[in-house]
N, C-alpha and C positions, 0 to 999 in steps of 0.2 A: 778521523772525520775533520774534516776542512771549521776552520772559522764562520766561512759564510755558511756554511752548512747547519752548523750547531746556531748562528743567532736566525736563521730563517725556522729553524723548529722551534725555539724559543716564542716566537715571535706567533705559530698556530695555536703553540700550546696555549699562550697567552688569551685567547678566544676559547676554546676548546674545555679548558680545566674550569671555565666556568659553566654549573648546571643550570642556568638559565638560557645559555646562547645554545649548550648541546639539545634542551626541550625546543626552542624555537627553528632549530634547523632541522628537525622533522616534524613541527605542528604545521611551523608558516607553508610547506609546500603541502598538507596536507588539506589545508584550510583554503588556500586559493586555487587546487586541482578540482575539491568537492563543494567547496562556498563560493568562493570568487567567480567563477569559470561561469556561474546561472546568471551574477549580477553582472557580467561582460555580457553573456547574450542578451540581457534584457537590454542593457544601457546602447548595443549596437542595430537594436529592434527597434528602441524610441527612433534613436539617430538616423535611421534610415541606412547603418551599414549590412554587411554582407555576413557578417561571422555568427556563424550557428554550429549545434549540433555538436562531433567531436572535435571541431576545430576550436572551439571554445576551452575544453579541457586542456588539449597543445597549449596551446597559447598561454594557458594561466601558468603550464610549468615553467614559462620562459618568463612570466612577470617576479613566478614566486624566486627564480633562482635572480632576476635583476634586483628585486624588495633587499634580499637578505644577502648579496655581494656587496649592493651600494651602498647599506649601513655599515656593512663590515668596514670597506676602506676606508667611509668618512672616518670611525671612533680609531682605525689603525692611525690615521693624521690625527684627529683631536687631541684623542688620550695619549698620544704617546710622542707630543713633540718635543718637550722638554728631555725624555729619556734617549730619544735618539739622539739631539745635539749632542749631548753629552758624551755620549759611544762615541759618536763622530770626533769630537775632539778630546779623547780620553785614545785617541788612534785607529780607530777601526774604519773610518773615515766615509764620508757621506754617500760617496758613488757606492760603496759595497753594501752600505745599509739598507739606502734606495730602493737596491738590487735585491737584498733579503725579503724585505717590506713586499715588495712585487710579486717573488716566489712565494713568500709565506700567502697573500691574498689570491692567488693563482691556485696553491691549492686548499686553499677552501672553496674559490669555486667550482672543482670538481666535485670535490665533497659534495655541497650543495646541487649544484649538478646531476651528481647521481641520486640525491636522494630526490629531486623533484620526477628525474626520468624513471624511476622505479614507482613511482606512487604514482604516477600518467599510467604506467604499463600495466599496474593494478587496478585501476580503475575505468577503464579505457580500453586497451590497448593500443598496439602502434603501430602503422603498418611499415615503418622504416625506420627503427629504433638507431641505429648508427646516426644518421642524415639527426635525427632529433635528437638524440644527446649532443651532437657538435652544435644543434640552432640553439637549446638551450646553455650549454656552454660560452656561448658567444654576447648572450644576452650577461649570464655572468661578470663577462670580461670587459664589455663596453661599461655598465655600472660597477664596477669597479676602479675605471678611469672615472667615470661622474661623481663618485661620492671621493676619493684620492681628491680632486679636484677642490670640490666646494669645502673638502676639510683645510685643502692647503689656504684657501683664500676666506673662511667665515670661519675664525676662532672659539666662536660658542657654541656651544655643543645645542645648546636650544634652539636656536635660528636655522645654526646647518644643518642639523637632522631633520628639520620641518621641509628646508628648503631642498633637500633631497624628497623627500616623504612627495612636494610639490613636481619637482620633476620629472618622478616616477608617474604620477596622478596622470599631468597632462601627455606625457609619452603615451600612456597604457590608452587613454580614454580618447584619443583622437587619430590613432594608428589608421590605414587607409582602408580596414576593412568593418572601423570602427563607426566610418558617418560615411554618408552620400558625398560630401561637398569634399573637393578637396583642398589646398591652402597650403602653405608653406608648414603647419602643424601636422600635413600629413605625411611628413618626410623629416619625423625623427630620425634618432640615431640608433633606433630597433626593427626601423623599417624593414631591410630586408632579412633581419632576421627572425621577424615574426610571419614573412610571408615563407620563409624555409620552415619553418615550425608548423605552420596551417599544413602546409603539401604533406611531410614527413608524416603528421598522428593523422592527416584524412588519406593517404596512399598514393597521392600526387607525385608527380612528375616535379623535382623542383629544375626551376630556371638556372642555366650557367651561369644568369649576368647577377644574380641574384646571392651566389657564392662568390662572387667578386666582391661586390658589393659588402658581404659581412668580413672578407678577410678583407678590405679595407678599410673601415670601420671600427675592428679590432685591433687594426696595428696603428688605427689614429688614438684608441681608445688606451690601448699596450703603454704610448709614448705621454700622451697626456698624465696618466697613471706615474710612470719612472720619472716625470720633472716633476710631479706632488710629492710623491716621498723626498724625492730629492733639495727640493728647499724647502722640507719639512725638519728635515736632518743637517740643515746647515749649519754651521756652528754662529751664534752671533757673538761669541765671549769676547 
């Protein structure tokens, strides 16, 4: 087995061997599927948006899997900038760490992933489970570059985890099916892939331009993600 191989599993397990992240990676998609999902339709009922019904339950699996991707890569940058420098200039070197860093948060987003699209398909169902595990996936992948992000650049773990926690808030609560009005807040960066998520768990037709739109999105989200870990792991010695 390859270097980069063994510190990118290092690097899950690191997440993983702790029993408090393994309970909240089947509570939090459990708790926004069947808790969150009532408080979206209510909050898009005041607002005068559109999202009801089972399109509510879709949707929270794609918030629960963004919630619990974008904490993961901020604490991957937080908690672990001083360990990586060091790897990095102990030889292992920044671009491969980076690289480890990205693989290791990639699949936890699957991870995460499956478990929000399993606990949808349990309580719900879905009428295009493929099409919704890739819109939930994607929701993944994009907070995974926002939380990488606000780790590389807010040092405290208290300010940055809020200011993720804030991020997530205004994305979720002002999405285009969330309020009547629309505004530059309604063309987040989950945009279309919360409206590939609505179609998938309601049996919609999803739009072409609309799978464009989230593979480009992801591969902004992909790159923003690899230059966080990567002068996360620079060496400053």
């Amino acid at each position: 087995m390859s270097d980069f191989a063994v510190v990118g599993g290092r690097f899950v397990r690191e997440h993983l061997r702790e029993p408090l992240t393994l309970a909240l990676l089947v509570v939090i998609p459990i708790f926004f599927i069947l808790i969150f999902a009532s408080v979206l339709g209510e909050f898009a009922k005041a607002l005068g948006g559109s999202l009801a019904g089972s399109a509510t339950a879709a949707i929270s699996a794609g918030w629960a899997a963004a919630f619990l991707c974008g904490a993961l890569a901020y604490f991957q940058v937080s908690s672990s900038r001083g360990a990586d420098r060091r790897l990095a200039y102990a030889g292992f070197g920044a671009w491969r760490i980076a690289l480890a860093r990205l693989a290791a948060s990639a699949v936890l987003g699957v991870l995460v992933s499956v478990i929000a699209l399993v606990t949808l398909w349990l309580r719900s169902g879905i009428e295009h489970p493929v099409h919704a595990g890739a819109a939930i996936f994607a929701f993944a992948l994009i907070y995974i570059g926002i939380g990488a992000f606000i780790g590389a650049l807010v040092p405290s773990q208290l300010e940055g985890s809020l200011l993720v926690v804030l991020v997530f808030s205004v994305d979720a609560f002002s999405g285009p099916t969330m309020t009547s009005s629309g505004g530059f807040l309604s063309y987040g960066p989950t945009r279309a892939a919360s409206d590939l998520l609505i179609a998938a768990g309601s049996g919609q037709t999803s739009a072409s331009s609309s799978w464009y739109e989230v593979l480009a999105a992801v591969a902004v989200a992909i790159l923003i993600a690899l230059g966080a870990f990567l002068m996360s792991a620079r060496s400053r010695l």
